[in-house]
N, C-alpha and C positions, 0 to 999 in steps of 0.2 A: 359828380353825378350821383352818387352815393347818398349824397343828404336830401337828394331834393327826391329820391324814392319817398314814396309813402307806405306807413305800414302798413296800412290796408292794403296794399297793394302787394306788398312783401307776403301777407299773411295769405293771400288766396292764389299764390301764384304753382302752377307746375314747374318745380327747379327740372330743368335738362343740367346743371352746372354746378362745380362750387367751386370753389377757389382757400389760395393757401394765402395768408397777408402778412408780409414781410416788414418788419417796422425796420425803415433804411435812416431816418432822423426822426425826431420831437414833431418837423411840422412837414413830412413827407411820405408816403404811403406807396407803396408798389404790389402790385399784384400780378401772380401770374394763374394763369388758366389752367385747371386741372380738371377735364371733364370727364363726370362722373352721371350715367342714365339712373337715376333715382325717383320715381316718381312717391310725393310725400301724401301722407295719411294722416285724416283727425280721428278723432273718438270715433263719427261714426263710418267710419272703411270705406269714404267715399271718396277719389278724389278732388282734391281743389280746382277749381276753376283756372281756369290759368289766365294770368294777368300781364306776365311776361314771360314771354317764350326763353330767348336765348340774351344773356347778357355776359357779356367779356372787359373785364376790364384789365390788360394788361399795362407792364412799365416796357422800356428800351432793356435790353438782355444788360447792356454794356453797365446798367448802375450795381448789377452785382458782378461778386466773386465769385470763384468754387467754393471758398473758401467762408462767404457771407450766407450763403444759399441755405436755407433752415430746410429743412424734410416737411412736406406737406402736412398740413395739422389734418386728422378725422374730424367731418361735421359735428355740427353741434347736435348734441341729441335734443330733441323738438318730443315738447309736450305730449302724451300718447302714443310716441313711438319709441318702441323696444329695440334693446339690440340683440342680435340674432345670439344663441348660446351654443357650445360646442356640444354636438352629441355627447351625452352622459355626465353631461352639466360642467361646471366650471370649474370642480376639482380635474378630471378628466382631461381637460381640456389645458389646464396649467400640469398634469402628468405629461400627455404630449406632446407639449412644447419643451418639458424638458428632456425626453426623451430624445427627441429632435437633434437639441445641441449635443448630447452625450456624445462620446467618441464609440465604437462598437469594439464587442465584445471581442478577446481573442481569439480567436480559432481554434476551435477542436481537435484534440489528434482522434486521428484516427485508426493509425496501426495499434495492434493490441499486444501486451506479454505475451511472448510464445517459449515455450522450454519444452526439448525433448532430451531423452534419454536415450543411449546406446550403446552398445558393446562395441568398441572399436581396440583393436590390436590387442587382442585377450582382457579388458578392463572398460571398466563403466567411463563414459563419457556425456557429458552433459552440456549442451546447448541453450544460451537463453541469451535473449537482448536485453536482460535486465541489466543496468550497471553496475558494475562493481563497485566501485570507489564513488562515496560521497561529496567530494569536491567535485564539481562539473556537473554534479547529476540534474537532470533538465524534467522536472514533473510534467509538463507539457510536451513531451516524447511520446507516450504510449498512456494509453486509456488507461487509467486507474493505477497508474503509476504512484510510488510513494517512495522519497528518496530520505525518507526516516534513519538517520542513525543513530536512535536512541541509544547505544550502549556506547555510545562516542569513540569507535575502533576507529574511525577512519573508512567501514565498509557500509554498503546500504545493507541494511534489515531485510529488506524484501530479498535481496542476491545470497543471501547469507541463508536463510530459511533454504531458498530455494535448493541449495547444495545438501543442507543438511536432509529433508526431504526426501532425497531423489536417490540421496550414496546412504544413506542410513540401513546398519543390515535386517533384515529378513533371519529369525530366529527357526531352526528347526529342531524338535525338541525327540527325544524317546517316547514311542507309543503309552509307558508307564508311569510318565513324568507327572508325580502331582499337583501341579497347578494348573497343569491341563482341565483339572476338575475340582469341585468344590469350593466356597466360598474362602477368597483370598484379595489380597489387594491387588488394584493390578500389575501388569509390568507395563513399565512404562519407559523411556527415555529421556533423556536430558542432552541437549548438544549445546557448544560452545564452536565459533569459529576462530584461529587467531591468524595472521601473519607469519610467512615465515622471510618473502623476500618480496617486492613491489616490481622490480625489474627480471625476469618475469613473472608476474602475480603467482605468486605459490602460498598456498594454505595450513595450517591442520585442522581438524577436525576429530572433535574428541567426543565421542560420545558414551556415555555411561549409560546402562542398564541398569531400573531397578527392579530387583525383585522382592517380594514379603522376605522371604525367609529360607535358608539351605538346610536339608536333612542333612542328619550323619552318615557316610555311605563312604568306603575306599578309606579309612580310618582317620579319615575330618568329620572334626565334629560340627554339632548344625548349629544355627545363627540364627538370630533373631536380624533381617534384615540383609542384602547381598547384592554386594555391586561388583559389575562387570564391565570392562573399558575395552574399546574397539575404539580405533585411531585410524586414520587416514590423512595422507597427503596427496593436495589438489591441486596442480600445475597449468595455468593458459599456456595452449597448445596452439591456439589460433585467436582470430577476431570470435569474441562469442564463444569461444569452444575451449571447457574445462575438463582435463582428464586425471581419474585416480592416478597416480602415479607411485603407489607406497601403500601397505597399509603394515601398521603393529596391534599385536597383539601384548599385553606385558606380562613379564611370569605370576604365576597365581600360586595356590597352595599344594597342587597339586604338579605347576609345569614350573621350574625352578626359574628357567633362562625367556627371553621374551622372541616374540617371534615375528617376524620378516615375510615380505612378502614386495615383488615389485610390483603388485597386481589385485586386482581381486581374484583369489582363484576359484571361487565357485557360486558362480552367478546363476537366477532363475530369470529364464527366456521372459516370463510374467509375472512379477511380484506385485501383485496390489494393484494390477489395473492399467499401471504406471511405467508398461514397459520393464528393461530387464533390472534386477533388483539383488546387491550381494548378499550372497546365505553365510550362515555361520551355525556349528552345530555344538549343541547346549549340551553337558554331560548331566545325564538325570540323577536329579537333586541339587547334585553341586553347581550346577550350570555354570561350570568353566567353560569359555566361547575357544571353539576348534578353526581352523579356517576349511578345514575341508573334512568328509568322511573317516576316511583314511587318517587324517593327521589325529584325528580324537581317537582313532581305534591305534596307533602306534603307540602314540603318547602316553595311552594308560595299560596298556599291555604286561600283564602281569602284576599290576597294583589294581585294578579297575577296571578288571575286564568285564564286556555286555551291556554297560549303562550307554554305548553311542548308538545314534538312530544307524536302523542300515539303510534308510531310503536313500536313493539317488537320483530321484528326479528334477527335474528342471521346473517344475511347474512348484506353485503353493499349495502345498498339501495338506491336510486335516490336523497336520501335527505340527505345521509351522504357523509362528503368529510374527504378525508385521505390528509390532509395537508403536503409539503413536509419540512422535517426539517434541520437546520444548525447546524452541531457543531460549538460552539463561541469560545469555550477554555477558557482561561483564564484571568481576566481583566489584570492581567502583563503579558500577552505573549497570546493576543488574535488571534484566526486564522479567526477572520470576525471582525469586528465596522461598517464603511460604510453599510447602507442598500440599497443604492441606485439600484443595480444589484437585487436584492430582488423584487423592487417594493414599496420602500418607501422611496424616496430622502430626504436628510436631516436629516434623522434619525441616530441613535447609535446604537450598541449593549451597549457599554461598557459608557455611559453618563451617566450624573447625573440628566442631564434635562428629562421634562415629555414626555413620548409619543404623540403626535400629529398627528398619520398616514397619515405623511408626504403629508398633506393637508393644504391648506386655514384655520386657525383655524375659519375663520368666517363662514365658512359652518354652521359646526354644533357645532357651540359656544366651549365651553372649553376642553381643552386637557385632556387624563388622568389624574388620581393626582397621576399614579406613573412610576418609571423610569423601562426599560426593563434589568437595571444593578442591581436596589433593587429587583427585583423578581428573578433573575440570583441568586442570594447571600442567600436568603431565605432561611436558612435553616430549614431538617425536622426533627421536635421534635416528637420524639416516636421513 
C-alpha cells in the first residue's frame, strides 16, 4: 500500500501520524503506529491541504521480540521546517542535559566550629568540636572545617591553634616597664603543640615569648634580644572538653629552680574578649614571667625589690598586653622559621643560633644565651 501512494499526494497531505519501520528481513517490512498530532508547514506558513487524513499501517505484535524491537526513529526533518531549540541555544541546552545525568552535590554541613573557654575547678578549660587527631578527621563535619596536618604530628592544625589561642598567657607588666613605650619591636609569641600520651590525649604546650631586648636591672646585665617560656599541660577530661592540668615555668637568671603549678593560678575573668585568660606577671626590664603577684614579689625580695606590678585585678588592664601568637609546628615540617613578617629580621624559629631580637647586637651588648628552637623542645617534667 505504500508504493502505490503518490507523492503528490504525500507532499499536500495533513500527517495526524508517523511511524517507526522496522527492517525484520531483506524482503519484509513491519510497521508499527506511533501517533504523533503534528500539523506540517511549507515556506509559506500555511498549511497543506490534506490529502490523507489518517493512515495505519501496522505488522502482528507476535513477529517481533523485546529484544528485536528498535526505539522509534524522530521524523524526518522536511524541507522548511526547523527544529525547535533549547532556550539559550544549544550550548545550554547540551549544559542541561548533562546536568540532568550528573549525580548531586553532597550535602552541606551545617553545624558550625564552636569553642568556648572556662574556668572550671580553679583552671582554664576549653571546649571545642574541633578534632583532635588527624586520622578520621571528616571535613564535611562542620562548616569551614580543615582537617590540615601540615606539620604531620598526628594532630589537626586547626585543634592545635585552637588550644594554643585560648591557654596562651595574658602578660601584665610594671607601670614603668619600657616597652610599654617607644619605638621597639614587638612582643610577640611562638607556640608549638607536642604529645605526651594518646590514651588519654594529653598535651604540652610550649610557648615562648619574644622580646626586643632586657635592661640591666637586679645585677643582670641587658641583652640584646629575650626569651621567655611558659609551658602547659592539657589533659581530655571529657568528650570535647580539654583542661590545663599543669603548668611550668623553668628557672631563669634570676629564679635558680623551675616552677610547678597543678593549675593556672591567676586567671583574668576577661582577657581579650575571649573569656577567662591565664596572667602572668613580667619583672620590669628583666621580664622574668611570675605565675602570680605575690610569687614575683617573694621570689626577688631582697635582690629586686619594686620591679613587680602590684595590680590585682581580674580584668585587662592598661599595663597588660595579650601578645599575638604563631603556631611553628614542627622543626621537620615547620609551618613558620623566617621571623622577618613578625618583626624580627634575621631571626629563626627553628635555629640553633641565639636570639638577638633581630637587632644591632651592640645596642645592648650580648644576645640571649638561648635558642627559640631549645625552648620549642623543652620538655615538661611532671
Amino acid at each position: 500500500m505504500i508504493n502505490s501512494l503518490q507523492p503528490s499526494i504525500l507532499r499536500s497531505a495533513q500527517l495526524k501520524w508517523s511511524w517507526a519501520l522496522t527492517c525484520v528481513s531483506a524482503l519484509a517490512f513491519a510497521c508499527e503506529t506511533i501517533e504523533v498530532d503534528d500539523t506540517m508547514y511549507l515556506g509559506d506558513a500555511s498549511p497543506l491541504a490534506t490529502g490523507v487524513s489518517d493512515m495505519e499501517i501496522s505488522a502482528p505484535s507476535e513477529w517481533f521480540s523485546e529484544v528485536d524491537r528498535d526505539p522509534p526513529s524522530p521524523p524526518a526533518p522536511v524541507a522548511g521546517v526547523s527544529a525547535p531549540v533549547p532556550q539559550g541555544g544549544v550550548e545550554a541546552g547540551a549544559q542541561a542535559g548533562a546536568q540532568a545525568g550528573a549525580p548531586p552535590p553532597p550535602p552541606q554541613p551545617t553545624a558550625q566550629i564552636e569553642t568556648t573557654v572556662r574556668l572550671a575547678g580553679g583552671s582554664l578549660e576549653l571546649e571545642t568540636n574541633l578534632p583532635a587527631f588527624a586520622m578520621g578527621c571528616d571535613p564535611s563535619a562542620l562548616m569551614d572545617l580543615s582537617c590540615d596536618d601540615l606539620d604531620e604530628d598526628g594532630l589537626v592544625d586547626a585543634w592545635e591553634e585552637a588550644l594554643l589561642e585560648h591557654f596562651r598567657p595574658a602578660l601584665r607588666f610594671h607601670p614603668e616597664e619600657p616597652l610599654l613605650s617607644g619605638p621597639s619591636a614587638p612582643i610577640i609569641q611562638l607556640g608549638r603543640v607536642s604529645v605526651r600520651t594518646t590514651s588519654p590525649l594529653e598535651v604540652n604546650l610550649n610557648i615562648v615569648t619574644l622580646f626586643p631586648n632586657s635592661e640591666s636591672i637586679c645585677f643582670v646585665p641587658s641583652r640584646s634580644g629575650d626569651l621567655e617560656l611558659s609551658m602547659l599541660k592539657v589533659t581530655q577530661v571529657d568528650n570535647d572538653v580539654y583542661r590545663v592540668t599543669g603548668t611550668r615555668l623553668p628557672p631563669t637568671r634570676l629564679i635558680s629552680s623551675a616552677r610547678y603549678t597543678d593549675r593556672t593560678t591567676e586567671v583574668l575573668s576577661s582577657g581579650g574578649g575571649a573569656g577567662p585568660r591565664w596572667l602572668l606577671y613580667s619583672l620590669r626590664k628583666q621580664h622574668t614571667l611570675f605565675e602570680s603577684e605575690s610569687s614575683c614579689v617573694n621570689s626577688t625580695r631582697f635582690v629586686c625589690e619594686g620591679h613587680c606590678s602590684s595590680d590585682r585585678s581580674t580584668q585587662l588592664g592598661v599595663h597588660d598586653r595579650l601578645p599575638p601568637i604563631t603556631h611553628v609546628g614542627e622543626r621537620s615540617r615547620p609551618l613558620i622559621n623566617e621571623l622577618d613578617t613578625l618583626g624580627y629580621p634575621e631571626e629563626r624559629a627553628w635555629d640553633e643560633g641565639v636570639f638577638c631580637g633581630g637587632m644591632d647586637v651592640g645596642r645592648f651588648g650580648r644576645c640571649s644565651e638561648q635558642s627559640i628552637q631549645e625552648l620549642l623542645l623543652t620538655f615538661f617534667e611532671g
